[in-house]
C-alpha positions as MATLAB code, in Angstrom:
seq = 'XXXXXXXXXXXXXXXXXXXXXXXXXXXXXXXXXXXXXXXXXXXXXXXXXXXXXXXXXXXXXXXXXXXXXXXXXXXXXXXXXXXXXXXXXXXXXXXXXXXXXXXXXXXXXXXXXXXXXXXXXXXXXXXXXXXXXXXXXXXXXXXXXXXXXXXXXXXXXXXXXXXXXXXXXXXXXX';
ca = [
     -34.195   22.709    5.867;
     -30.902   21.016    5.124;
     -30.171   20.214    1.350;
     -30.324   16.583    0.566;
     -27.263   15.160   -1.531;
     -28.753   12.991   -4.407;
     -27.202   10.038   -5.317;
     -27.152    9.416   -8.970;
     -27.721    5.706  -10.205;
     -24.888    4.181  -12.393;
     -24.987    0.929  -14.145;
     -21.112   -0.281  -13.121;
     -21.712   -2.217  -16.268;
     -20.735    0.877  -18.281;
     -17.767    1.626  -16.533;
     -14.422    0.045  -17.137;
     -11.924   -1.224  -14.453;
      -9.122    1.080  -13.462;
      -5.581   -0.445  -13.576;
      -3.575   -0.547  -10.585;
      -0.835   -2.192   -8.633;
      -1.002   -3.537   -5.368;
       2.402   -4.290   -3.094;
       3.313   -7.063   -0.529;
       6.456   -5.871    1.177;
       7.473   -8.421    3.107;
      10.180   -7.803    5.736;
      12.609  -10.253    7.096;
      10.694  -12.228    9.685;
       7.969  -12.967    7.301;
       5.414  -10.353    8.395;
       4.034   -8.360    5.568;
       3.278   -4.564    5.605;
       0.046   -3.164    6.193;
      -1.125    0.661    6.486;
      -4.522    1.699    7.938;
      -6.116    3.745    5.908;
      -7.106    7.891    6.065;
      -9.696    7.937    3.642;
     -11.182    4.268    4.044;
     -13.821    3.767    0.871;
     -16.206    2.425    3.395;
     -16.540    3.706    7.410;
     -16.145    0.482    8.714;
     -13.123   -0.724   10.864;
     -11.789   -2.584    7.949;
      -9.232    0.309    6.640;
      -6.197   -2.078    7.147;
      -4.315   -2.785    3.682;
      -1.134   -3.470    1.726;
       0.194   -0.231   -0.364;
      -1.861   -0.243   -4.120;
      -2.427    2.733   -6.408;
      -3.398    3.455  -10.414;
      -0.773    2.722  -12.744;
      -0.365    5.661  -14.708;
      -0.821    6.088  -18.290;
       1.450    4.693  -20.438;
       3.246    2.951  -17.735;
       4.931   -0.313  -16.499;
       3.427   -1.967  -13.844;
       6.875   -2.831  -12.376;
       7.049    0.243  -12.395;
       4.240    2.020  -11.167;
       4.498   -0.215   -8.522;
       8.018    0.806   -7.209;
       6.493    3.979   -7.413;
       3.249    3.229   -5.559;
       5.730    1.483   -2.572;
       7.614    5.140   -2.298;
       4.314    7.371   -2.528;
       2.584    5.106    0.405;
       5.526    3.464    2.304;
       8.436    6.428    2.175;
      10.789    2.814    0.890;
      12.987    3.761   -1.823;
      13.341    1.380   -4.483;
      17.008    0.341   -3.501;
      15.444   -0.949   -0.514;
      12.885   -3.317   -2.102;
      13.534   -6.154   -4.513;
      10.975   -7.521   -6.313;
      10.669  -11.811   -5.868;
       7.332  -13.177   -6.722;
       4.076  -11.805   -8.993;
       0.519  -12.780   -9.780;
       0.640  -13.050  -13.808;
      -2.884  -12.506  -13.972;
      -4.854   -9.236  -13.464;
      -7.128   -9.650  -10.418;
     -10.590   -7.948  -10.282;
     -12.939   -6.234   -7.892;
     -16.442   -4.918   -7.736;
     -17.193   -1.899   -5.990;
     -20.422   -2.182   -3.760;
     -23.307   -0.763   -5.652;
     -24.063    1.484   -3.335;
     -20.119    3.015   -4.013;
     -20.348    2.802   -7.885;
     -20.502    6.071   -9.314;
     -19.006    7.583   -6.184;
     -15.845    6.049   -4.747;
     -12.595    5.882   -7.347;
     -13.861    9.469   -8.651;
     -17.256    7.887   -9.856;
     -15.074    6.682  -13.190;
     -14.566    2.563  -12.270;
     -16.679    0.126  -11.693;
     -13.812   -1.259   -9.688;
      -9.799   -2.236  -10.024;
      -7.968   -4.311  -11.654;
      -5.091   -5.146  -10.069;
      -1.132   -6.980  -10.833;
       0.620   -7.457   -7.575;
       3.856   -7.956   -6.504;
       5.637   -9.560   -3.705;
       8.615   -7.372   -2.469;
      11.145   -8.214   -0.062;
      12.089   -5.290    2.093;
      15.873   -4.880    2.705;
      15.983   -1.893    4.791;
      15.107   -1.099    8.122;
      11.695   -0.168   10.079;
      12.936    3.675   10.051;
      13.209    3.715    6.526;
       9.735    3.332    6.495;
       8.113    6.775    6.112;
       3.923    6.860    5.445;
       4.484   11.008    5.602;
       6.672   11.316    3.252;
       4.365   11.550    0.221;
       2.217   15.343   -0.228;
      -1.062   12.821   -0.013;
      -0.615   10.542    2.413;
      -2.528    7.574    2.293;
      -1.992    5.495    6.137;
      -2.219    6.699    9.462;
      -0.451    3.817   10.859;
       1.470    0.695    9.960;
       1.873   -2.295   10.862;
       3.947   -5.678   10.226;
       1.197   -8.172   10.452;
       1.312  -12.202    9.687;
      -0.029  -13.373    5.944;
      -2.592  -15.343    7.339;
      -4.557  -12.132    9.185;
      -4.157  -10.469    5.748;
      -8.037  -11.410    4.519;
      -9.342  -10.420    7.935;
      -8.029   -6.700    7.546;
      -9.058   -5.923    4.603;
     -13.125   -4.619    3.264;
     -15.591   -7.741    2.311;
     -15.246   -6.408   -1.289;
     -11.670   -7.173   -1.968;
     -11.421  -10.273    0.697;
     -11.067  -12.538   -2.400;
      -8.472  -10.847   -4.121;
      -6.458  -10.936   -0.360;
      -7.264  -14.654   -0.790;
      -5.759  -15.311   -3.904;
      -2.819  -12.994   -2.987;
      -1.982  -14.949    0.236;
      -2.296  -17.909   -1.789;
       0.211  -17.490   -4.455;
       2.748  -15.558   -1.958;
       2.825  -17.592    1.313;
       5.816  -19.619   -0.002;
       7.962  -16.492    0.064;
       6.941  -15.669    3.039;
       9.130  -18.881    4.535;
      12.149  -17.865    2.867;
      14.719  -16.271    5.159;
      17.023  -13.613    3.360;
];
């Protein structure tokens, strides 16, 4: 008989959120970045989503997310400048039924500063590879709008907000 995993119960009320940076590299045209994901958190087809990792400890968020663009993107920071940010932290809930399992079983969920980026290099200095742990198996420039349709139900409403505050730079032609 095959060994059944147990799933142990965790009340996301005890855990804390883990900090992180999210990315919206925008490229000349308009179009914003978007990688599909390897390891998706849920199996769906929603894996699409823009570059985001932990901020380390004792770290900016400037620059953690400079660093987050070059560990998921292969862009070097003299290629990106950044031109807009949400001043507030933005917040998700992991689906119960990923609490205590996804993020290494240690956050309820993220909370999030993101930055708009504008990219000033060229498609082939984009590089998803070049990190040890890639993170995309694909990439795509995409349109802000289709942005919330990519991404999983759970962080829709942070996509939302994003697209909200960064459409305007979106317009601007550099």
């Amino acid at each position: 008989m095959a060994k059944r995993e147990t799933r142990k119960t965790v009340d996301p009320e005890t855990l804390p959120y883990r900090p992180c940076v999210g990315i919206m590299l925008i490229n000349r045209e308009g179009l914003i970045f978007v990688g599909n994901r390897i390891q998706a958190i849920d199996a769906g087809p929603l894996t699409w989503q823009m570059p985001q990792g932990g901020i380390d400890a004792g770290e900016d968020p400037r620059t953690a997310a400079f660093r987050e663009l070059r560990e998921e993107t292969g862009v070097h920071k003299s290629k990106a400048e950044i031109v807009g940010e949400i001043e507030e932290w933005l917040t998700y809930d992991l689906p119960p039924h990923l609490v205590g399992h996804a993020l290494k079983g240690k956050y309820r969920g993220q909370k999030q500063r993101w930055f708009a980026m504008r990219f000033l290099g060229e498609d082939e200095d984009i590089d998803i590879a070049a990190d040890a742990h890639q993170e995309f198996s694909e990439w795509a420039w995409v349109a802000i709008d289709e942005l919330a349709d990519l991404i999983v139900p759970f962080k829709r409403g942070i996509y939302e907000r994003i697209v909200a505050g960064f459409t305007p730079l979106t317009k601007t032609k550099f």
